[in-house]
N, C-alpha and C positions, 0 to 999 in steps of 0.2 A: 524104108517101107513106103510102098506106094500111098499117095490118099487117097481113102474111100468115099469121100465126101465134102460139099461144095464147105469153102469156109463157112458163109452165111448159117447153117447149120451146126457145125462143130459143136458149139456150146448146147442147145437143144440137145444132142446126141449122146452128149457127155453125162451131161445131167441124168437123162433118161435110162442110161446103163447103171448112174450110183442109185437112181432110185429103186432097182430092182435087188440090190444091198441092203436098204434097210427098210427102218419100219414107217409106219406111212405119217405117225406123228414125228419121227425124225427128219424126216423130208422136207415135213411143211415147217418146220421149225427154224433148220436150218439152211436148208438148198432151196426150197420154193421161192423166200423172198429176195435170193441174189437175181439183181438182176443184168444184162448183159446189155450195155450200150450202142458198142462197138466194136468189132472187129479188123481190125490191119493186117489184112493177107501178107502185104510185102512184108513189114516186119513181124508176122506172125506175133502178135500181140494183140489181147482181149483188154476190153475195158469193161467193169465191172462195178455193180453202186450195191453198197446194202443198205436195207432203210435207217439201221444204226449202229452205233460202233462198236453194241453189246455183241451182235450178230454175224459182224465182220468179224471181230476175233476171234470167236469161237471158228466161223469157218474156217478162218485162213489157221487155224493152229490144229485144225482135227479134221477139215475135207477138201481143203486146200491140195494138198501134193497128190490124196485122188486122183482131182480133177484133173491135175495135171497130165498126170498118166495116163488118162483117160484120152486125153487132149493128144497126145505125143503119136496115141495110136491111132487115132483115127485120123491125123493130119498128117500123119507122117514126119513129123518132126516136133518140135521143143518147139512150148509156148509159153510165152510172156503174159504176167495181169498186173494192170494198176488199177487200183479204186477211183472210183470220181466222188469229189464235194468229199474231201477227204480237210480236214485243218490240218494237217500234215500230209505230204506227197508219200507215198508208201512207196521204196524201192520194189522194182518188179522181182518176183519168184519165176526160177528158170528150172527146168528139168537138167538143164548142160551145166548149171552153177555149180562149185566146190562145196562141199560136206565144212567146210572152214572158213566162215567170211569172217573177214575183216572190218573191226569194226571202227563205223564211222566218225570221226572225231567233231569234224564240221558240223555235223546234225547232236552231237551232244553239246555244243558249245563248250568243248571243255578245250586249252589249248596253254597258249602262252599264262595268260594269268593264272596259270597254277591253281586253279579253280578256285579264287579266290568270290566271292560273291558279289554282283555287277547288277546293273541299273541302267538299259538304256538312255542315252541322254535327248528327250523330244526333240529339242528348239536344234540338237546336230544331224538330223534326219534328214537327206534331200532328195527333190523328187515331189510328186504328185502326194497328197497325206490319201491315207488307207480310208476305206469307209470305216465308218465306228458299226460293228456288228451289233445284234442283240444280247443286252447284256441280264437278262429274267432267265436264264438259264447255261446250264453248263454243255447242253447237248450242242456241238461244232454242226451240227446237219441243220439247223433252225434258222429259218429265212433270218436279212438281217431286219433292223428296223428303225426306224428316226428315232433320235436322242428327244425329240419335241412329244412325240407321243408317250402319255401314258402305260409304264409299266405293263405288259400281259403277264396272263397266269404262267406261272415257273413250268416247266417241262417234268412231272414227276415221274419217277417209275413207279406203274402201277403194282412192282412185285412189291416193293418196298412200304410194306408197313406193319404196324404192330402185332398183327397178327400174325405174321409170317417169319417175325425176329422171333429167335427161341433164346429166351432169359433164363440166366442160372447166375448161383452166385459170384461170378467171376466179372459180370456185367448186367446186376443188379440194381445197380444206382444209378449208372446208365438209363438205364430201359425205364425205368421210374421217373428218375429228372427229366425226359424225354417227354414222357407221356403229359407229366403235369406241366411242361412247356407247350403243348401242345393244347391242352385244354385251360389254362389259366390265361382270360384277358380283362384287364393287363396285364404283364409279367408277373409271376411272382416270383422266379430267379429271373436277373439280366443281368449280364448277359450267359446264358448256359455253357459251359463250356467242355466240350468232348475232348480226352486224346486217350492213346494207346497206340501201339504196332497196326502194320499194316493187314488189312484183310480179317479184322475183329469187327466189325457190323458200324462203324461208326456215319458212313455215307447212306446206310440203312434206317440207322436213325432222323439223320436228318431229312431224306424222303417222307419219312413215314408222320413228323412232326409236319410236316409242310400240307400233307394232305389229309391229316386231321382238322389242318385247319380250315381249309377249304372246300372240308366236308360239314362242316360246323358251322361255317358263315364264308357261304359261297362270292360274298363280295370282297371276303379279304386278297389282298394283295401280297402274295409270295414272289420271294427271290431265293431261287437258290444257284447259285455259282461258287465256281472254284477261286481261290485266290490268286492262282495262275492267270485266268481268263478277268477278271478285275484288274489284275497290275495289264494287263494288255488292253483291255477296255477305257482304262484312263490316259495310259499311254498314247491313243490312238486319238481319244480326248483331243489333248494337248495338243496332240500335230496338226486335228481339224478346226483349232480356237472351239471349242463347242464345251467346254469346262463348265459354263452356267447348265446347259443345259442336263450335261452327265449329272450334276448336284442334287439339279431337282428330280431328276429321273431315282435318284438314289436313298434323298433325303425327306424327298414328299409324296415320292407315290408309291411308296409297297407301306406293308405292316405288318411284314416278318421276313428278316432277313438271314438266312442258311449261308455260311461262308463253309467248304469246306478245306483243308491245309494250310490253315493260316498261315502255319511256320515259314509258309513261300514269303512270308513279308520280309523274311528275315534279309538285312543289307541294303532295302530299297526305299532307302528315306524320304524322296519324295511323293512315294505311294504311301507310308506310312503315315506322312501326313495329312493325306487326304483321306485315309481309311479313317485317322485319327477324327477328322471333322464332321465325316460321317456317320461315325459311332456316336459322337455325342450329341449327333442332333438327332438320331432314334431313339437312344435311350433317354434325353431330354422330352421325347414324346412317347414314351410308354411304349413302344414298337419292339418286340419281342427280338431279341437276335441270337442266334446259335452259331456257335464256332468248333470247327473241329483242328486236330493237329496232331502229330504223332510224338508229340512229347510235353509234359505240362509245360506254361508260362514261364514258369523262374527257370527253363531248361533252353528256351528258344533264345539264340543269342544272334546279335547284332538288329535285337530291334530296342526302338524309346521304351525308359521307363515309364512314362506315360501310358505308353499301350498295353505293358506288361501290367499295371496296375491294374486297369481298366478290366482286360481281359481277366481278373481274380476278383471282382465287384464281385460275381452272382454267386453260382454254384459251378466248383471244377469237379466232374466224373471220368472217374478214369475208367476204362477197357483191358481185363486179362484176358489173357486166352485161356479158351472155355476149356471146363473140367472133361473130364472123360465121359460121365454121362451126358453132359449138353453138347460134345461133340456128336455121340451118336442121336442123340435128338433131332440135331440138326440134319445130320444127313438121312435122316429118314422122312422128316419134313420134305426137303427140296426133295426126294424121290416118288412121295405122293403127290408132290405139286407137278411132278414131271411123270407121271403114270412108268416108273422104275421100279418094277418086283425087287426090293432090295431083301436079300435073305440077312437074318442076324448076325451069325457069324463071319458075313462080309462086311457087314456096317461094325461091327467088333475090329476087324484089321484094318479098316481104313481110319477108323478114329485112334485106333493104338498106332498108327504107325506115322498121321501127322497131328500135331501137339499144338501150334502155335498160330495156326491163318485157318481163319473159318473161310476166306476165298479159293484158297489149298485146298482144303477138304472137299467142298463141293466141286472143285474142278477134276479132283481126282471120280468123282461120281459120275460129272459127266463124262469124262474120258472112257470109263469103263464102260458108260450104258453105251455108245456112240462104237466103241470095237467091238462088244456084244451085236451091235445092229449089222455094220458090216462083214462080223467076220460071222453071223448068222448063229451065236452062239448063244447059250443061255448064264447069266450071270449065277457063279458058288463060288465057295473059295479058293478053288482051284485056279481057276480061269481071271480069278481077281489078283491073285497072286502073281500069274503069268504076266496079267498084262500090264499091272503095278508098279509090280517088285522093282523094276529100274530106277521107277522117277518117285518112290515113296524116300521121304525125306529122314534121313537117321536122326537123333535127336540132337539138337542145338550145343549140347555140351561138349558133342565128340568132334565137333568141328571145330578147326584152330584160324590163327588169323595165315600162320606159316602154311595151311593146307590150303588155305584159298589164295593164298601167291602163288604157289605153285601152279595150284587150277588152272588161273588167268593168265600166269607165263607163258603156261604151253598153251594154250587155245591161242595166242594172241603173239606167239613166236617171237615173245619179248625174254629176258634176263628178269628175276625177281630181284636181284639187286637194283634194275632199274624201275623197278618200283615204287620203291624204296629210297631212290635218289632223290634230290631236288631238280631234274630235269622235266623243262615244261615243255617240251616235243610234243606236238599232239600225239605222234604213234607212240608217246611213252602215257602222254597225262589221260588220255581217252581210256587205257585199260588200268592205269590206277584208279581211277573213279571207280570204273565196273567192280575191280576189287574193293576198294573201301566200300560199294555197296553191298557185296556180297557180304563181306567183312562183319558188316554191320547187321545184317539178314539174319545171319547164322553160326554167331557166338553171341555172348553174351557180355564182351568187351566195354565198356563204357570208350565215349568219343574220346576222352585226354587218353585211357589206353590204346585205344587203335592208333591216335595222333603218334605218338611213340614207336607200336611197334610199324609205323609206317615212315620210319626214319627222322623221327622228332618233330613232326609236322604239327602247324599247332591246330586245336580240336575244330576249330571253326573252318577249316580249310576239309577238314571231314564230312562234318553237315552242311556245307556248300554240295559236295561232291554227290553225297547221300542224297541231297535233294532233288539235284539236278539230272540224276539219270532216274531215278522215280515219278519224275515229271515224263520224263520221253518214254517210260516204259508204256505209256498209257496209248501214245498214237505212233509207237514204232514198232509193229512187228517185227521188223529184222533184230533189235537191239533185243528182243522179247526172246524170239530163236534164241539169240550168242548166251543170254544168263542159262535158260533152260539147260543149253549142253555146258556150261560149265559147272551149276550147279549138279546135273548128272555124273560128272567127274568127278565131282564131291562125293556123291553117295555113291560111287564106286573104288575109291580111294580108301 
């Protein structure tokens, strides 16, 4: 196909045709604020920024291959995008790429060590040392800033707070230990401690704690980061000798510290000692601290008992997944917050049909309002059905560990036996992870069982695995795509 139009334009062009697809709060929502860098005519590849990583995903998982098409036709050929100011490099999306990629073993670091859990070693790092980034929040897009300045206010999502978490009794004690962390100073539990499964409101809470406080006493000094972004924050420490000043960045200047996933500590003993020294000189000053994880203290293994104890000082709250009426609560919530006509009987089959991730739920809400927009449709349950039914998840029981080797055999053009083997091949150990995490998604197996039916492997080699592509899922769309269609194979199976 000829091209109709100069590159410099394409993107403008593009855009301009999906806007006449949807609705005008859709637009501004998610396609107004991409913005387009740069263009490379010769390699026909766009460079593109979103203001944040909530916004990226959504596009690139729901207007992303759009665009693309969009892109192919009026350039006449297949176009390439990378994000910029990305904390992970995002592989480019191609209109000419295979229905079947191959996933990347390098970018999971999963390989030889048989995903055993590791800890880089600073002082064997050569080369220039990294600048140490700012470490008051979790958002990867936030300039960086000197280790010598005092603390800024935490980055919070302003969706994120108590009034917009919908409370039942599944996460009731929760939402209560939350609020009273939030409004009791000083502590009256320390240190709080959140866990449950993933996509149960637990990073909602801590938002929402942080900005209570800072609505309450606007001087207070909030941290909230991931534990991920800590073990690399101190790491970076280390390599830049700047260790006093990380301390006091850590230990003197906030007065409320949000960690969420602690369980990332798990294997990384000499982060754990420094989390260790930091912990006890907040809670030695009355400084409020929240911890999240997706499984209780006595559950998290290959960390100090020391830290284990510590971490069971305050109050432990655990997170179910919500009952049937707080699902539909929920998604009737996010649908007024999103001006979404949700009819009942569709908020009835989206709640009956996912059981266990309030982040599931709502994405299946947006999915729906977002192909209602473009495909100019009006949301019932017909239409909700149509465009559901694929990716609505069967219930966790009916899925086995044998149904999810199979899955990831075939997507990944390996043997289930080699799974199952002790071969630490990255083309073999890259798609056992995928599977042990899917494994773990979507039965109900405890770790020693999956260790077993995973060829006698022991538990902890599991919850490496588990953790480890859970961590990449967050800044790897491609890795994002490969689960999607396998767990679709799942509920087609």
């Amino acid at each position: 196909m000829t091209a109709v139009r100069s590159e410099s334009t394409l993107w403008e062009a593009a855009i301009e045709r999906l806007a006449g697809r949807v609705s005008q709060q859709t637009f501004e929502m998610w396609l107004s604020p991409i913005e387009c860098l740069d263009i490379d005519a010769a390699a026909h590849r766009l460079r593109l920024r979103a203001p944040n990583s909530y916004v990226r995903q959504w596009f690139e998982l729901h207007f992303l291959p759009a665009v693309l098409t969009e892109l192919a036709e009026l350039g006449g050929h297949p176009m390439t995008v990378d994000f910029a100011d990305e904390a992970a490099p995002t592989a480019p999306t191609s209109l000419a790429e295979g229905s079947q990629p191959i996933v990347r073993a390098a970018a999971l670091d999963l390989g030889d060590d048989d995903l055993a859990p590791t800890e880089p070693a600073p002082a064997a790092v050569a080369g220039p040392a990294p600048t140490v980034s700012a470490i008051v929040s979790d958002d990867t897009t936030q300039p960086e800033h000197d280790l010598a300045e005092p603390p800024a206010r935490a980055h919070l999502n302003p969706r994120y707070t108590f009034e917009t978490f919908v409370a039942g009794p599944s996460n009731q004690l929760a939402f209560a230990a939350s609020q009273a962390a939030a409004t009791s100073y000083p502590p009256k539990w320390n240190p709080l401690f959140l866990w449950g499964g993933a996509g149960l409101g637990k990073t909602h809470l801590l938002h929402a704690i942080g900005r209570e406080h800072v609505a309450a006493r606007p001087s207070t000094r909030v941290v909230y980061i991931s534990c991920e972004r800590f073990i690399n924050e101190y790491i970076s420490a280390v390599q830049t000798r700047q260790m006093h000043l990380f301390r006091r960045r850590y230990r003197d200047g906030i007065d409320v510290l949000l960690v969420d996933d602690i369980q990332f500590l798990a294997g990384k003993d000499s982060t754990q000692d420094e989390f260790f020294h930091t912990f006890n000189a907040l809670y030695d000053g009355q400084k409020q601290i929240v911890l999240t994880a997706d499984r209780k203290p006595s559950e998290i293994s290959d960390i100090a008992d020391r830290l284990r104890t510590r971490f069971q000082w305050g109050l432990l709250a655990d997170i179910e997944p919500p009952e049937l009426e707080v699902r539909i609560a929920i998604l009737r919530k996010k649908a007024g917050a999103e001006g979404i006509v949700l009819p009942d009987d569709v908020a009835l089959y989206i709640a009956s049909s996912i059981k266990s991730n309030v982040r599931e739920l709502e994405g299946a809400l947006i999915r729906l309002s977002a192909s209602a927009s473009l495909l100019g449709r009006r949301i019932d349950l017909a239409f909700a059905q149509e465009s559901l039914g694929g990716s609505m998840s069967r219930s966790r029981e009916v899925v086995t560990v044998d149904g999810v080797l199979r899955a990831v055999a075939s997507y990944y053009g390996v043997k289930t036996a080699d799974l199952k083997s002790p071969r630490r091949h990255k083309s073999i150990a890259a798609p056992r992870a995928v599977a042990m995490y899917l494994a773990r998604q979507h039965t109900k197996d405890s770790y020693p069982d999956l260790g077993r039916a995973f060829g006698g492997k022991h538990h902890t080699t599991i919850i490496s695995a588990v953790d480890k592509v859970a961590g990449k899922l967050k800044d790897d769309p491609a890795l994002r795509g490969e689960i999607h269609a396998i767990e679709s194979a799942l509920i087609r199976s």
